[in-house]
N, C-alpha and C positions, 0 to 999 in steps of 0.2 A: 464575411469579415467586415469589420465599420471603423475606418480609422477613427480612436478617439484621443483628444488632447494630453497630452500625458500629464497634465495637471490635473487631472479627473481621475487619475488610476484609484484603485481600493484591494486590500489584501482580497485575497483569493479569486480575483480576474487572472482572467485565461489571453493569454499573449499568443499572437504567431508572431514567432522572432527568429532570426537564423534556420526557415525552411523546419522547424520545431515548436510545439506547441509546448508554453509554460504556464506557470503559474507563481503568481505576483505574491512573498512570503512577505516582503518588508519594503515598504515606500520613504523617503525622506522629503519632504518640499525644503530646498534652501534658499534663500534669499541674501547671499550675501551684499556688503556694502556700494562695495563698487561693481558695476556689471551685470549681467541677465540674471535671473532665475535657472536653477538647474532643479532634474530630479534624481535621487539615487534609488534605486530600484533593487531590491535585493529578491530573481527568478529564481523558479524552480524545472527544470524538465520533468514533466508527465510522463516522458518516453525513458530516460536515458539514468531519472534521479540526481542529474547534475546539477550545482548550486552556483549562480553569478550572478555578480554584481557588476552594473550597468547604469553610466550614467546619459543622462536626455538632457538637454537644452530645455527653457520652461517652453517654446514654442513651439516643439515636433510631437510629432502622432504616433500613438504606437497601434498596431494592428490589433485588435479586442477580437476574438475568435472564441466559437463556441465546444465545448465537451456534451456528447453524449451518455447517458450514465443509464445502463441497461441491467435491470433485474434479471439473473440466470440461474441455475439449477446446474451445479457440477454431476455427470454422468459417470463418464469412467476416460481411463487414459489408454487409449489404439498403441503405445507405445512411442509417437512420435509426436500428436499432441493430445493435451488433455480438452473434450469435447464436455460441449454445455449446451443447455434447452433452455430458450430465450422464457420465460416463465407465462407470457401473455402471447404469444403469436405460436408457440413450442416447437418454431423453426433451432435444429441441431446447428451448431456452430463449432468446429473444433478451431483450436487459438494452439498455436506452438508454444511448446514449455518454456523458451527462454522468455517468453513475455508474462510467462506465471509466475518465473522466477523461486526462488527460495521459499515461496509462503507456500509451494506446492505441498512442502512435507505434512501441512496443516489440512488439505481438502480431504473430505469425505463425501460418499455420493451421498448426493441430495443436498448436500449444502448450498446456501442461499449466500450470490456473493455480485457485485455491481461490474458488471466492466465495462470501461472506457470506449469510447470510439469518438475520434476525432478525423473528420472530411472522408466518412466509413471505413475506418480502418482502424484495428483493434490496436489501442495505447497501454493497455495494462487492465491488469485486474488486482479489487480491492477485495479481499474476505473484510469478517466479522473482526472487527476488534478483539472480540475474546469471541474463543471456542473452547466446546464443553468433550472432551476425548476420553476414552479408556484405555487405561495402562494394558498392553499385552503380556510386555516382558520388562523384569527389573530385577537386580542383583538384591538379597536381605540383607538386612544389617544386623548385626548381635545389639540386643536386649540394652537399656543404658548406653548406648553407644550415640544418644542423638541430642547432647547439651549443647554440642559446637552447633557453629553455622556449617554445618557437610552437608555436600549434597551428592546423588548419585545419580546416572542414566537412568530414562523410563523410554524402552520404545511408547509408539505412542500407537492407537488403532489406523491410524493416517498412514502408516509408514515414518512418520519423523521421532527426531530423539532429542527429549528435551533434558536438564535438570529438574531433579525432584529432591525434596528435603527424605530424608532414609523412612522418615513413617508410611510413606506413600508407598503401595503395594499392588503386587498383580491385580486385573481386578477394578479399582480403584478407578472412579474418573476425576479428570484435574481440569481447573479452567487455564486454560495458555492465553498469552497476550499473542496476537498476531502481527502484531509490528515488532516487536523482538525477539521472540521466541522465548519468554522469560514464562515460569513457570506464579500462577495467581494464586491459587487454591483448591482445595478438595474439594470435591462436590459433593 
């Protein structure tokens, strides 16, 4: 860690702040008329998703800490976590599912996905922005029935269920956004 002047921060530096690693979303330098410099700092938790707003004196330090970002290979899930092969060393790593969280319903083996480690210890995992899946299961829709904006469930090969607009069929692969689970296109 290297304290640096919090006058020198820049979006996406990595903070240790409160015994948690963040990341720095939005800076403000204020100078008002009378009295010091201040900085407003608007963090991110890399662990926890939490979002604050934090303000510095212009003359205090804030602790600049580094993130590890490791190329992995998803395997399969033991049931308690889901286990990954480091892609360059192909040392096995299982990571507990609360830290895969929600994007779990998105992993497929052999997908290529980054995870975290901050002072070696696992802070989360990022997939792909968009991933390309196949429809296993989904309700039909009757013939003319898709002028509205309707949309209906599509399991997904993953195990997840996303919306899909009613053309989309068994079968069928769709691109999913992975930060929200919103449904992109047909492939």
């Amino acid at each position: 860690m290297v304290a640096v002047p919090v006058q020198k921060v820049s979006n996406g530096m990595k903070l240790e702040f409160r015994d948690d690693v963040w990341t720095i979303v939005e800076f403000h330098h204020v100078k008002p008329g009378k009295g010091g410099s201040f900085v407003r700092i608007k963090i991110k938790s890399l662990t926890t998703g939490r979002v604050l707003e934090e303000t510095f004196q212009g003359s205090e330090r804030v602790e600049q800490t580094e993130v590890a970002y490791r190329k992995m290979s998803y395997l399969y899930d033991d049931g308690s976590h889901y286990v990954f092969m480091d892609s360059e060393t192909f040392e096995q790593l299982p990571i507990e599912k609360d830290q895969v969280g929600d994007q779990a319903r998105f992993l497929v083996e052999n997908m290529e996905v980054v995870v975290l480690l901050w002072e070696d210890k696992i802070i989360g995992v990022e997939l792909p922005a968009k991933v390309d899946l196949k429809v296993i299961d989904t309700m039909s829709v009757d013939r003319g029935n898709t002028a509205t904006n309707v949309t209906k469930a599509a399991k997904l090969e993953s195990g997840g269920e996303v919306q899909v607009p009613p053309f989309v069929n068994v079968g069928d692969v769709v691109r999913i956004d992975t930060r929200d689970g919103s449904y992109e296109s047909r492939v």
